[in-house]
Legacy VTK file of the C-alpha trace (Angstrom):
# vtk DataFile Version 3.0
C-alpha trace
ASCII
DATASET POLYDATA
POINTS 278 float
1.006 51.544 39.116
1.633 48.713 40.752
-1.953 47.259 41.512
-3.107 48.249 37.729
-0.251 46.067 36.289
-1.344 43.366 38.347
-5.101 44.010 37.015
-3.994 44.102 33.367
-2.400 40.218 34.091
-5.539 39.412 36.125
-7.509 40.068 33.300
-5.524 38.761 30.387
-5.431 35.059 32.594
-9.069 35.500 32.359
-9.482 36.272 28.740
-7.297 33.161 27.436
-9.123 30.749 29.792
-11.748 31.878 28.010
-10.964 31.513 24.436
-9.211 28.066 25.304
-12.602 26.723 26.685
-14.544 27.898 23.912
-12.325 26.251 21.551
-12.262 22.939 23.435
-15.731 23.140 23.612
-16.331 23.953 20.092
-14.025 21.171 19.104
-16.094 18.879 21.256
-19.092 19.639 19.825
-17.844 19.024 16.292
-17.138 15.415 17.367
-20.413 15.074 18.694
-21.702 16.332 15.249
-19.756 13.349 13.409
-22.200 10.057 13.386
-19.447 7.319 14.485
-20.328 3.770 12.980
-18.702 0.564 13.188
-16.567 -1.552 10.205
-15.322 -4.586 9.999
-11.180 -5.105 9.563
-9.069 -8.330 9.365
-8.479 -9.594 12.963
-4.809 -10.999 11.648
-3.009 -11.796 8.113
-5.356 -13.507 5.657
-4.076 -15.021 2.669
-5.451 -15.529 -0.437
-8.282 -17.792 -1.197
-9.255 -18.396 2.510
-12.573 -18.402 3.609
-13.567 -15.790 6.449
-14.664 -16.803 9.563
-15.697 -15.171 12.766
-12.022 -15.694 14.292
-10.535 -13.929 11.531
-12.603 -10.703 11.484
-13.672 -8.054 14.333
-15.672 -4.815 14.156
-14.103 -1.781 15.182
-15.865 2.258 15.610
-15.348 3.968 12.297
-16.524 7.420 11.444
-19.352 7.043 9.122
-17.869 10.024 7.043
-14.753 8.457 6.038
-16.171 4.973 5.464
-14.385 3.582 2.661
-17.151 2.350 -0.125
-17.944 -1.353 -0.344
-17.062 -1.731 3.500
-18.696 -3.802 6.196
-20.717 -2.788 9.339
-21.353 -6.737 10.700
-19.260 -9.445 10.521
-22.055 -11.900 9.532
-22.236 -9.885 6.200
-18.530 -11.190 5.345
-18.478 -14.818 6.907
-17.960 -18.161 4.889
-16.564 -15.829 1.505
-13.186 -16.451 0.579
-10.703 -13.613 -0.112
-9.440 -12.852 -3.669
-6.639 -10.461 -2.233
-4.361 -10.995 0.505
-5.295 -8.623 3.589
-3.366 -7.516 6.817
-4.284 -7.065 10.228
-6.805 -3.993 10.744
-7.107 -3.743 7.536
-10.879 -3.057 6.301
-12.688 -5.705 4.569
-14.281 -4.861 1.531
-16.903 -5.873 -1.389
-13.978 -6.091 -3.939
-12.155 -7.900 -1.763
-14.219 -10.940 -1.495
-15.408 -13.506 -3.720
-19.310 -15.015 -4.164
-20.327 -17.357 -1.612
-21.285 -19.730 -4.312
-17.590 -19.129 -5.684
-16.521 -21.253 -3.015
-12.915 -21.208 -1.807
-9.365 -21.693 -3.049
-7.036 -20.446 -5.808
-10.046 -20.706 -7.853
-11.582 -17.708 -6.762
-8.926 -15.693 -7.589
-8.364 -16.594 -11.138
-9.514 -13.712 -13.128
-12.457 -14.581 -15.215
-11.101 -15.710 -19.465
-7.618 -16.374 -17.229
-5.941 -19.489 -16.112
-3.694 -20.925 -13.319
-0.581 -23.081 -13.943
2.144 -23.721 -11.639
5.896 -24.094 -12.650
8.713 -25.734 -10.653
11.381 -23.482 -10.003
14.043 -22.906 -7.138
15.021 -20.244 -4.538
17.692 -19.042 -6.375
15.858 -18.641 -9.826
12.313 -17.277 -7.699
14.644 -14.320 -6.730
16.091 -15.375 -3.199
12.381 -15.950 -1.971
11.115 -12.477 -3.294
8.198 -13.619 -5.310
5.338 -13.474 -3.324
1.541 -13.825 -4.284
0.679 -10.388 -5.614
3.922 -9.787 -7.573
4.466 -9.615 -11.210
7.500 -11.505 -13.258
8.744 -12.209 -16.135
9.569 -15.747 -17.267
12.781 -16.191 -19.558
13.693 -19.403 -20.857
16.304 -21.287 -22.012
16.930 -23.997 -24.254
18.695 -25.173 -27.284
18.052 -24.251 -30.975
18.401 -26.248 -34.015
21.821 -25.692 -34.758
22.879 -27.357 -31.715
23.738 -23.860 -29.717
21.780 -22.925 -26.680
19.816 -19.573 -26.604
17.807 -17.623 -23.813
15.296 -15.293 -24.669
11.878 -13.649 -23.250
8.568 -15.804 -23.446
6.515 -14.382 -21.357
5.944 -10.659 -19.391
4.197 -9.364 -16.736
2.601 -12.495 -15.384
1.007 -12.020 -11.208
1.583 -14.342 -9.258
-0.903 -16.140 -7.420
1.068 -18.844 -5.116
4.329 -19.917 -3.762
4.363 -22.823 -2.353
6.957 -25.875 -1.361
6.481 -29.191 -2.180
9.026 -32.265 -2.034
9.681 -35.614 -4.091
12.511 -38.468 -3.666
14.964 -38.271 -6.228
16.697 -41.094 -8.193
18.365 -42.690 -4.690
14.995 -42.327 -2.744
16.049 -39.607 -0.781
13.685 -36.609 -0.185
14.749 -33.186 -2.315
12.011 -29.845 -1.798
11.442 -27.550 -4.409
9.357 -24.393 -4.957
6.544 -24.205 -7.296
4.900 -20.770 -8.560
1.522 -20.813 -9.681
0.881 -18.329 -12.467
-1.875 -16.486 -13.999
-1.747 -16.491 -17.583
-3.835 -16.688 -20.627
-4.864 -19.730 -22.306
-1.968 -19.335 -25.107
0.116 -18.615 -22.425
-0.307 -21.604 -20.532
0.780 -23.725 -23.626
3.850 -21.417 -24.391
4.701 -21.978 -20.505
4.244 -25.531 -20.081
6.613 -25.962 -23.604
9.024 -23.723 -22.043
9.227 -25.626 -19.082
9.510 -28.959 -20.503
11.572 -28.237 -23.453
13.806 -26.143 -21.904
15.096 -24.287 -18.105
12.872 -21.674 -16.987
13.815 -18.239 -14.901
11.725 -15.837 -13.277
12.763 -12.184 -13.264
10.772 -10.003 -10.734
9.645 -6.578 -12.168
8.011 -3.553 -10.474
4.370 -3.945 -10.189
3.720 -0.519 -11.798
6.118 -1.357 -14.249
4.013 -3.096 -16.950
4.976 -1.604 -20.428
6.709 -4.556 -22.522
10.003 -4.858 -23.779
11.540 -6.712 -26.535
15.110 -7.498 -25.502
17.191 -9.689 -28.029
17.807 -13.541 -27.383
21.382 -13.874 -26.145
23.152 -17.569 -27.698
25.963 -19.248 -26.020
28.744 -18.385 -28.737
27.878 -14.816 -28.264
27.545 -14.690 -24.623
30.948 -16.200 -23.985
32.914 -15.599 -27.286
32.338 -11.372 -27.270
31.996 -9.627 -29.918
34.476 -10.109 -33.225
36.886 -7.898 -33.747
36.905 -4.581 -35.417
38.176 -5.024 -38.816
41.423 -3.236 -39.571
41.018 -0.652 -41.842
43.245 -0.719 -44.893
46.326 2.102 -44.908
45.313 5.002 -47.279
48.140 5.257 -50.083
48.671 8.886 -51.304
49.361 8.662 -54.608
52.036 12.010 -55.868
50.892 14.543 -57.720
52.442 15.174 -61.244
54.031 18.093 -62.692
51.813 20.224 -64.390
52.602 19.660 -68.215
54.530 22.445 -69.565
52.773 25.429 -71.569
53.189 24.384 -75.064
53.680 27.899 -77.545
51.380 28.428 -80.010
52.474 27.298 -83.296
52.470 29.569 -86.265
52.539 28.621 -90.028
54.850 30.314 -92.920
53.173 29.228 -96.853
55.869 29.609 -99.665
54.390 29.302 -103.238
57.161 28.806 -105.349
55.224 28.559 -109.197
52.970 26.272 -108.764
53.708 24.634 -105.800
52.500 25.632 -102.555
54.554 24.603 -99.369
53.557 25.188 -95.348
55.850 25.020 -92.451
54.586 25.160 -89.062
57.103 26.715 -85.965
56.573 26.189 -82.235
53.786 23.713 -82.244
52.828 20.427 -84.493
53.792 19.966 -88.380
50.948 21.122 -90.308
51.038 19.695 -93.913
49.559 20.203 -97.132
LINES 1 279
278 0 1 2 3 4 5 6 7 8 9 10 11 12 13 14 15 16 17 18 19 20 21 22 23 24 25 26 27 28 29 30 31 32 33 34 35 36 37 38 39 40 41 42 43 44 45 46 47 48 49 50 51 52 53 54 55 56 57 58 59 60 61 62 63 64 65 66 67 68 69 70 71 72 73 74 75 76 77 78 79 80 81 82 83 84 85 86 87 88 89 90 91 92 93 94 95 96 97 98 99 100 101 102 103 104 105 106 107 108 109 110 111 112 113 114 115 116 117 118 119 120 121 122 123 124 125 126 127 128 129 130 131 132 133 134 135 136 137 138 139 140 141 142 143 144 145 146 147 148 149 150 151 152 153 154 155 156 157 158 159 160 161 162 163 164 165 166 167 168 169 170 171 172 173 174 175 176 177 178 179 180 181 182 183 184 185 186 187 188 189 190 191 192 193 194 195 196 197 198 199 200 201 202 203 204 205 206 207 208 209 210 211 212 213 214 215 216 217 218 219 220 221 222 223 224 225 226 227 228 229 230 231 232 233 234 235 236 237 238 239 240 241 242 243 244 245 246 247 248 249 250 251 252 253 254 255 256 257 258 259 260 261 262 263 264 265 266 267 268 269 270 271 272 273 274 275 276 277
């Protein structure tokens, strides 16, 4: 009983050394099967508007079945094109990605095409603590005073990408050196003129909003008197005065009349209710 225990094991080893090398092998021949290519990725962190060179790409093996459409197989294909999106490292570089050659390089090639650029001086605190980024959307609220002398913020303009942050510095009124942040915009043409009055006319915010959140709002303006003042008081409503009810008026009897014709004369007296006369 023994030695046919010790068979049954024997053989069982045998069987599922079998099955595992016909699976390996079946798995390698499936890879086999697959025709690997190559692509080409970003090589580091490439901003917006900067022409490719051969530093900042690199061609890596890619499986020709999941090649994403509009992507690279030589990096010759992508050099001297500027990007019109921001990529990351191994990140692959695609058609959509990249602008003309004759496009050239910069902002410019980013700007959408009816669109515009304008940049608006702003600081940390109002750019969200350093949160707005190229690629993000905001809103811009401004605020300035009105014509009765009060000051008033509202909503001028929504939804608005972003296409630069930058730093920049100028001396202020003692000479001395003072940095600032400027956002650059894209916006339509009216929108450009609605900005640049904003900005000069008046002190301009910008509130970061999701960037799948794109349906507008229409929030009210908020004034300074309302702001800090509240809201008025309820007015007191006036005491209800319960007027009392009357008696009810007392059942009056019916009245009756007794004639008396005495000759000629005809008399009428009335009993219980009003005087009836003749």
């Amino acid at each position: 009983m023994a030695i046919g225990l010790t068979l049954a094991l024997a053989i069982g080893l045998l069987a599922g050394r079998y099955v595992f090398m016909q699976l390996r092998n079946a798995r390698l021949a499936a890879m086999r099967s697959v025709p690997t290519g190559r692509i080409v990725v970003a090589a580091r962190r490439i901003g917006l508007g900067e022409r490719l060179t051969s530093a900042d790409l690199r061609a890596v093996p890619w499986s020709d079945v999941d090649k994403p459409a509009g992507a690279f197989g030589r990096v010759d294909d992508c050099l001297d094109r500027a990007l019109i999106t921001p990529v990351v490292e191994n990140e692959p570089v695609l058609e959509e990605k990249l602008a003309p050659k004759e496009a050239g390089g910069g902002l410019s090639v980013a700007i959408l095409e009816g669109m515009r650029a304008i940049s608006v001086r702003v600081d940390d605190v109002v750019s969200v603590a350093g949160f707005v980024v190229p690629g993000t959307r905001v809103d811009v609220l401004v605020t300035g005073p009105t014509p009765t002398g009060d000051s008033v913020t509202r909503t001028a303009l929504q939804n608005l990408q972003v296409l630069a942050v930058g730093q920049k510095w100028e001396p202020d009124r003692e000479g001395k050196p003072q940095t600032y942040t400027v956002v650059t915009l894209q916006v339509l043409p009216e929108e450009a003129e609605k900005l640049t009055m904003a900005s000069t006319e008046g002190k301009i915010h910008l509130a970061l909003r999701n960037t799948i959140d794109s349906k507008p709002v229409s929030p009210p303006p908020v004034d300074r008197v309302g702001l800090f003042a509240g809201p008025p008081p309820s007015p007191v409503a006036a005491p209800k005065i319960r007027r009392p009810s009357l008696p009810p008026a007392p059942n009056t009897p019916e009245a009756y009349v007794v004639e008396v014709i005495r000759a000629d004369k005809r008399d009428s007296t009335s009993f219980g209710g009003a005087q009836v006369h003749p």
